[in-house]
N, C-alpha and C positions, 0 to 999 in steps of 0.2 A: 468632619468625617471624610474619610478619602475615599476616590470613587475605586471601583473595583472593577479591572479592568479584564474582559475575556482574554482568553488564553487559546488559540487556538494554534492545532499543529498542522503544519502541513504535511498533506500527502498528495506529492503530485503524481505517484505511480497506480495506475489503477490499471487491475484485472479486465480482462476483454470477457472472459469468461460468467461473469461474476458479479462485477461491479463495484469491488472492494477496493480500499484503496491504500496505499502504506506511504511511510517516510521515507523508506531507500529501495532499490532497485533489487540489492540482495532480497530483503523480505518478500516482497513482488516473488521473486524465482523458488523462494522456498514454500511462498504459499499457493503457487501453482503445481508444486510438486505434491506436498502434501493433498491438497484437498480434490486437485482436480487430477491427479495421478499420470503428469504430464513428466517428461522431459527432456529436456535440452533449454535454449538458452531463450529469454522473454525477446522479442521486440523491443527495441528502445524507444 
């Protein structure tokens, strides 16, 4: 039987806000926009 291996994704962008955290940088700035009703450009 073969072992089964976790899958895990990274998200190394996380919300200062929040504490959420995404795969890319875009999502990061669209879910600041969206949720926390911010915008302009995230901090890198």
């Amino acid at each position: 039987m073969a072992r089964r291996e976790e899958v895990t994704e990274e998200r190394p962008f996380e919300c200062e806000l929040c504490d959420d955290r995404f795969a890319t940088r875009e999502e990061l700035q669209d879910h600041v926009w969206e949720y926390h009703e911010m915008d302009g450009d995230v901090p890198p």
